[in-house]
C-alpha positions in Angstrom: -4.9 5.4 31.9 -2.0 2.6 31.4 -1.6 1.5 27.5 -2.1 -1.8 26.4 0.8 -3.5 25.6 2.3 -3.9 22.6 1.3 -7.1 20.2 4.6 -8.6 19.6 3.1 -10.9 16.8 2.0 -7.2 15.0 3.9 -5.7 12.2 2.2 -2.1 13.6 4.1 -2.8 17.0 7.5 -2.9 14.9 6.7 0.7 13.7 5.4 2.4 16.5 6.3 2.8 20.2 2.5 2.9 21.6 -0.4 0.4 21.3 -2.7 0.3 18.4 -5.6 1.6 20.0 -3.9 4.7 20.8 -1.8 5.1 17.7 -5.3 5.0 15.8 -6.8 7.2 18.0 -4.5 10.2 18.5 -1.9 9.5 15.9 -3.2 7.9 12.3 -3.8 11.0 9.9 -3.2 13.3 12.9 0.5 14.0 14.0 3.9 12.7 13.5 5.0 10.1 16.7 8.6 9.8 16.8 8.9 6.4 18.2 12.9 5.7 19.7 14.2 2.2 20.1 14.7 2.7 23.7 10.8 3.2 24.3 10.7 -0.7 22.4 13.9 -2.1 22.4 14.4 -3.4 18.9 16.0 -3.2 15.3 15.1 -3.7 11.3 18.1 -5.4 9.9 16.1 -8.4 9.3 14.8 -6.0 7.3 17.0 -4.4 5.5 21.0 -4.2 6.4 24.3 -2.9 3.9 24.7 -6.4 3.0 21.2 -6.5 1.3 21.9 -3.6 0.2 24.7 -4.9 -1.6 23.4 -7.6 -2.8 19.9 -5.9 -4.3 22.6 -3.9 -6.5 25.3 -6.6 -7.2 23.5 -9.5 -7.7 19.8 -8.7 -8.2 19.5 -7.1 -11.7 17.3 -5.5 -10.5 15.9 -2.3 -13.1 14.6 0.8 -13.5 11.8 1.9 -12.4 13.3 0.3 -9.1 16.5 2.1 -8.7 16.7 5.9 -8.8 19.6 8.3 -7.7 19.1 11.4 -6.2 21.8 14.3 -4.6 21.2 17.7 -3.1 17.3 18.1 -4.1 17.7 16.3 -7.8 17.2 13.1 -9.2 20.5 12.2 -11.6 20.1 11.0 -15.4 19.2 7.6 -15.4 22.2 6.8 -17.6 24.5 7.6 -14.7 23.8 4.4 -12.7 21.7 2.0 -15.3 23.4 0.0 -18.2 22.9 -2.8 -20.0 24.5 -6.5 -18.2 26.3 -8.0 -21.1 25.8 -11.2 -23.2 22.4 -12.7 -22.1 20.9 -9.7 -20.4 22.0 -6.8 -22.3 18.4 -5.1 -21.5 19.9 -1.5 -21.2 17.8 -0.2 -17.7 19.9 -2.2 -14.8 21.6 -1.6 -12.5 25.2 -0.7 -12.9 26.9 -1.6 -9.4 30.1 0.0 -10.8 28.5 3.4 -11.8 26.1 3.5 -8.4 29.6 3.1 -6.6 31.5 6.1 -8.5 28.0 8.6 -7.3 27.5 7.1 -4.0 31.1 7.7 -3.2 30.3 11.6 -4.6 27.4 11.7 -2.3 24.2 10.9 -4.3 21.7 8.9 -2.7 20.7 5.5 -3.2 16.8 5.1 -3.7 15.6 1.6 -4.3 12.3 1.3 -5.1 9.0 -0.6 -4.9 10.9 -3.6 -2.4 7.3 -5.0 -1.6 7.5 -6.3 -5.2 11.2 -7.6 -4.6 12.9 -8.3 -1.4 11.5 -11.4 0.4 11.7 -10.0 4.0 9.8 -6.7 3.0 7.1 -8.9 0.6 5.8 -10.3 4.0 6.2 -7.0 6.2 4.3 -4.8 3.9 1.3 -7.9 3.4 1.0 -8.6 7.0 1.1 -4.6 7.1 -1.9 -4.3 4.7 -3.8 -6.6 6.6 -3.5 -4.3 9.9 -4.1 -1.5 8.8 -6.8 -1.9 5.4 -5.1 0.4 3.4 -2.7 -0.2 0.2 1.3 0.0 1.4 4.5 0.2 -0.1 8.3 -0.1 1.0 11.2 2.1 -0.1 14.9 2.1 0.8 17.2 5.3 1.2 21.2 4.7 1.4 22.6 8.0 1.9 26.5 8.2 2.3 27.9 10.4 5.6 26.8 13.9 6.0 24.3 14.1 2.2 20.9 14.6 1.6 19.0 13.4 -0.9 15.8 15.6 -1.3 14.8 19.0 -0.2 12.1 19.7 2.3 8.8 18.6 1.0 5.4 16.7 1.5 4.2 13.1 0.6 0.7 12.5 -0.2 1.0 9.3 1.6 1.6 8.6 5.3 5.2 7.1 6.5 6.7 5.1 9.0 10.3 5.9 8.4 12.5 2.7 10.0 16.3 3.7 10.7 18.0 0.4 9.3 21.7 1.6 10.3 23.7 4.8 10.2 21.8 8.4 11.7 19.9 10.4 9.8 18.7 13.9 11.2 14.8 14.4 10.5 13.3 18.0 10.8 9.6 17.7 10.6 7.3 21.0 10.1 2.7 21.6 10.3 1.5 21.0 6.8 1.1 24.2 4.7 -1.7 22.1 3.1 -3.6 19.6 5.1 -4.3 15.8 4.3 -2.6 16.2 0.6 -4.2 14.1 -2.2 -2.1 12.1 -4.9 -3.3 15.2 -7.2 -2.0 17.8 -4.9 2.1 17.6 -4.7 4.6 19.2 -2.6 5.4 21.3 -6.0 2.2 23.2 -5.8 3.1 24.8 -2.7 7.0 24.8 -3.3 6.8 28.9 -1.7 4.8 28.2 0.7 7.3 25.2 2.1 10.2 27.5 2.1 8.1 30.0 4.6 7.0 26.9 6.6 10.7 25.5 7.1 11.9 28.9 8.8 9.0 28.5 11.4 10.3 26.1 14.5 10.6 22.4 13.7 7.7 20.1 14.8 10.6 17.3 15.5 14.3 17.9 15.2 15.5 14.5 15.9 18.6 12.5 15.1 17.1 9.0 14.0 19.4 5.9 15.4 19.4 2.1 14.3 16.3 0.6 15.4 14.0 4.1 15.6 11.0 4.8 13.9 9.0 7.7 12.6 5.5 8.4 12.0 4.3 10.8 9.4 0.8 11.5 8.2 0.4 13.3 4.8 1.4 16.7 4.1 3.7 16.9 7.2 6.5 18.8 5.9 10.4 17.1 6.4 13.8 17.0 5.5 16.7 14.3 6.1 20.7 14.5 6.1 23.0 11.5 7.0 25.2 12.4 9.5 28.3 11.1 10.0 28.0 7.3 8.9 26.2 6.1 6.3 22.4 6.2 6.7 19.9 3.4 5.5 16.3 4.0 5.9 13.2 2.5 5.1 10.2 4.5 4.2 6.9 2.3 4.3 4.1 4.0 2.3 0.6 4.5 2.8 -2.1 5.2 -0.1 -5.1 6.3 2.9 -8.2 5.4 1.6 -10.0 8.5 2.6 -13.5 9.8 2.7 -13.3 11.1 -1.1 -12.5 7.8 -2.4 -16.2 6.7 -0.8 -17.9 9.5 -2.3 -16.3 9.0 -5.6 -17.7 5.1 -5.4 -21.0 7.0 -4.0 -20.9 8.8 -7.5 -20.4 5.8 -9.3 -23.4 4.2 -8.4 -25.7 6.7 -8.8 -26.2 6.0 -12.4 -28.5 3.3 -11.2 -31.0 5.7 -9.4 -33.4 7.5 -12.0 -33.0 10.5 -9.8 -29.7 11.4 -10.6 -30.1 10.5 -14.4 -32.7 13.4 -14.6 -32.0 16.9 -16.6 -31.6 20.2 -15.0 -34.5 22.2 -15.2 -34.7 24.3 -18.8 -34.0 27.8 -19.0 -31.9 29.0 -16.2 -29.4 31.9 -17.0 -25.5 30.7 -16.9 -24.8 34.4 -16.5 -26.8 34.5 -13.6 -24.8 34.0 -10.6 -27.9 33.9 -8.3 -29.8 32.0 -9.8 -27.4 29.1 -10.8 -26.7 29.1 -7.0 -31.0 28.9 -5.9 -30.4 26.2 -8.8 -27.6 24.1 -7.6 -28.8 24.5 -3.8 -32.0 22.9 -4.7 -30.6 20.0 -6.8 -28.6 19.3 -3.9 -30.9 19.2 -1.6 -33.0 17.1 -3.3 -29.7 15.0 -3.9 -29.0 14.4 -0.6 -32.9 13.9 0.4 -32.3 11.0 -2.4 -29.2 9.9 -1.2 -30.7 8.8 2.6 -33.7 7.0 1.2 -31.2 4.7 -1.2 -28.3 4.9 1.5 -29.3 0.9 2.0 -29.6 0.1 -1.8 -26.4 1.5 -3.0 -23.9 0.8 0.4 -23.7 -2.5 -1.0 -22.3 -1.1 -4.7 -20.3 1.5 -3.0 -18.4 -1.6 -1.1 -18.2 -3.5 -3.9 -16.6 -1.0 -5.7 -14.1 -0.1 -2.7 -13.1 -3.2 -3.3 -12.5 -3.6 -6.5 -10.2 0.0 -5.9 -8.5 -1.8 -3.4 -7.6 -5.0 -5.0 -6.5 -2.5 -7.7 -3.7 -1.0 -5.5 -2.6 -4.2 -3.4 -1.5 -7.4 -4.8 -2.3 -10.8 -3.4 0.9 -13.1 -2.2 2.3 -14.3 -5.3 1.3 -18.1 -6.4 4.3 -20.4 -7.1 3.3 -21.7 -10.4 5.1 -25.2 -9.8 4.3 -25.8 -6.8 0.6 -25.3 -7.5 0.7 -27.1 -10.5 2.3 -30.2 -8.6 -0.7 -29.8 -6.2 -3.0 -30.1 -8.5 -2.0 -33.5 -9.8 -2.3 -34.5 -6.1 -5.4 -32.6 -5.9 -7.4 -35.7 -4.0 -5.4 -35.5 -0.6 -3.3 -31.8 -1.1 -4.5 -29.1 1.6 -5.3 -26.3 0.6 -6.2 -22.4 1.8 -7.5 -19.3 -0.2 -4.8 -17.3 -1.4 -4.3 -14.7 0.8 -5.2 -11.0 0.2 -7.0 -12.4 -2.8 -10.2 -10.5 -3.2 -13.4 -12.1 -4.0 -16.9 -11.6 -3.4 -20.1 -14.2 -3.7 -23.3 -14.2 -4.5 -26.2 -16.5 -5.4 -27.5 -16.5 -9.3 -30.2 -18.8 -10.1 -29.0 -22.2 -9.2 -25.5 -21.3 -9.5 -23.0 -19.6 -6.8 -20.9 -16.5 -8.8 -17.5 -15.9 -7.2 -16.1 -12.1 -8.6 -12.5 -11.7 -8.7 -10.5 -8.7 -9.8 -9.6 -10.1 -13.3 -12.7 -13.0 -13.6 -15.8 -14.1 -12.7 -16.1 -17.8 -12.2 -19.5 -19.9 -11.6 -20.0 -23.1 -9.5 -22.9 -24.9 -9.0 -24.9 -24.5 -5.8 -24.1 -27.4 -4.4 -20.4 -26.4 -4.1 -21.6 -23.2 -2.2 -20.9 -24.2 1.0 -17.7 -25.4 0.1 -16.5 -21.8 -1.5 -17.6 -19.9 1.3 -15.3 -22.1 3.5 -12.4 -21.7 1.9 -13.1 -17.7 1.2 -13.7 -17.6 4.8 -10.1 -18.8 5.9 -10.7 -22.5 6.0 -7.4 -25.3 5.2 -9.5 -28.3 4.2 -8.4 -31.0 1.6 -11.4 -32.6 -1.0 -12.7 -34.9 1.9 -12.6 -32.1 4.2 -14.6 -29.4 2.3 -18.8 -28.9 3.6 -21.5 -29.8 0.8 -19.1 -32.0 -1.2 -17.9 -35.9 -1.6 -14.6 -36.6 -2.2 -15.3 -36.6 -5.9 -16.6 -33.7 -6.2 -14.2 -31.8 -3.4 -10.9 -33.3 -5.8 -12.8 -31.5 -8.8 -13.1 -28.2 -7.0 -10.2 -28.0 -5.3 -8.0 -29.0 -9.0 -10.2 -26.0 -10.6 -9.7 -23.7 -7.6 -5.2 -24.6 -7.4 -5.6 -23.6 -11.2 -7.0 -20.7 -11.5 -4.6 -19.5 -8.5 -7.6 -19.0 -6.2 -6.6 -21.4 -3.8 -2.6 -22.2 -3.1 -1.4 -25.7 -1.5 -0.7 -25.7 2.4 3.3 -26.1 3.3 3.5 -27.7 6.7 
């Protein structure tokens, strides 16, 4: 059966050389897909390139965390690359270009960190990435100078796309020796057990090119060395949201059903092996009896709290402070949208409509309930625009909505 073809207005089609109902089906959480440029002609330097590169280092400040070195399997002492910037910035974590130069010329590894946060071409990749796939992502960069590696084999406990921004890099890619890792469960619990796994036949032994991609659940054990040019790669992260997290929010609603508040019977023997089981077996069953006849009454808590966990680990596109406070002054004819990736939820209380965001609660009243819902809903309206409201009343919501970064002005 023929594919469908690939979105070209999708991030996902960037990272992968199939469509997106295929990649979810046989790929996501499944098995590495090793994705060639030739299979969808294209490139990342808009992406990342060495100039960036250069610049991020040079002319950035940017700081530790951020920046991290790394050669033959070990990170390097932070005071071998970071320094303070003289008069005006002498903060003593940043970058020093002239130290990164002296180790990258030795053949450490360049690893800059957390570019969703700072780099303006990956800021919108990884948002527009979040919204395809519903799960929290991050970007990373690896410069590795001509024939070095940085790391030894190991796991993530977080899927990959790995995009080859220029130079080769060879990738060797093993089965897991410990399947769909959690954050709590590193590569450095099962350091003997990788060793074994690497002598085994590769999974993938590839030589990754500018403009090819690779796929790689969690736990899939790799390995990378630069070949003869410089390498620059980008690793985009993904935290999975996985079946634990909903039981977890599954456990943290039950302290709202008397069921589950209730005491263990008295007098059973904690020596007693058999009879802690007959015990447990029983609680649970009556557990899970519970747990079908409140499945309706707590989904909506469970999905609240998802979330919450999920505004938690992704950020909303940043508000520009002037900007918004410039359209508040014109708040009577500005347009205006919901922030996006802003998380919110409504509900009624009394006569007033309660909107829940991550860091406030804020209250209207009803008759600006329409209006809210619009604009959570996607909606670009201006005060005359908005459902429910006058003008009057629309300028008033819309100057409350710009300052409490809720809402952003509309650039044509």
């Amino acid at each position: 059966m023929p594919t469908e073809p690939p979105d070209r207005g999708s991030v996902l089609s960037r990272c992968v050389a199939t469509d997106r109902q295929t990649f979810a089906g046989e790929y996501w959480g499944r098995r590495p897909l090793l994705s060639p440029s030739a299979a969808l002609p294209r490139d990342f330097g808009d992406l990342l390139s060495a100039s960036m590169v250069d610049e991020l280092i040079a002319e950035r400040g940017v700081r530790s965390p951020f920046v991290r070195l790394a050669k033959e399997g070990d990170l390097l002492a932070k005071d071998c690359y970071l320094g303070p910037a003289g008069f005006g910035a002498e903060i003593s974590d940043q970058v020093d270009s002239g130290k990164v130069l002296g180790e990258f010329a030795s053949g450490a590894t360049i690893v800059l960190q957390g570019l969703h946060r700072l780099w303006p071409p990956l800021i919108d990749f990884v948002r527009k990435l979040v919204d395809e796939l519903g799960h929290p992502v991050q970007a990373n960069a690896y410069i590795t100078p001509p024939t070095n590696r940085g790391f030894d084999a190991h796991y993530d406990v977080h899927d990959v796309f790995v995009l080859q921004t220029a130079g080769r890099k060879r990738w060797i890619v093993h089965a897991p020796v410990h399947e769909h890792p959690l954050a709590s469960q590193p590569w450095t619990q099962y350091r003997d057990a990788i060793a074994q796994r690497v002598t085994d036949e590769p999974v993938i032994d590839a030589v990754l090119s500018e403009g090819d991609a690779l796929y790689l659940p969690r736990g899939w054990v790799h390995s990378a060395q630069a070949l003869d040019t410089t390498s620059i790669h980008l690793t985009i992260g993904v935290s999975a949201v996985t079946r634990l997290d909903v039981a977890r929010a599954v456990v943290d609603q039950l302290s709202t059903v008397d069921a589950y508040r209730k005491s263990l019977p008295m007098g059973v023997d904690p020596a007693d092996q058999d009879e802690i089981t007959a015990t447990v077996t029983k609680v649970m069953a009556e557990m899970v009896e519970s747990l079908r006849d409140n499945a309706s009454e707590l989904s909506g808590g469970v999905a609240a709290e998802l979330l919450r966990r999920h505004a938690d680990r992704t950020r909303p596109v940043a508000v520009r402070p002037l900007a918004s406070l410039s359209a508040v002054e014109r708040a009577d004819t500005v347009k205006v949208r919901w922030r996006h990736g802003l998380i919110a939820t409504m509900q009624q209380s009394g006569d007033r409509v309660v909107l829940k965001l991550p860091n406030k609660t804020m209250t209207f009243p009803q008759s600006c309930g329409d209006a809210v819902a619009a604009l959570h809903r996607g909606a670009v309206a201006d005060a005359g625009s908005l459902p429910g409201l006058d003008h009057t009343d629309g300028t008033v919501l819309v100057r409350r909505l710009l300052r409490e970064a809720v809402l952003v002005p509309v650039t044509e």
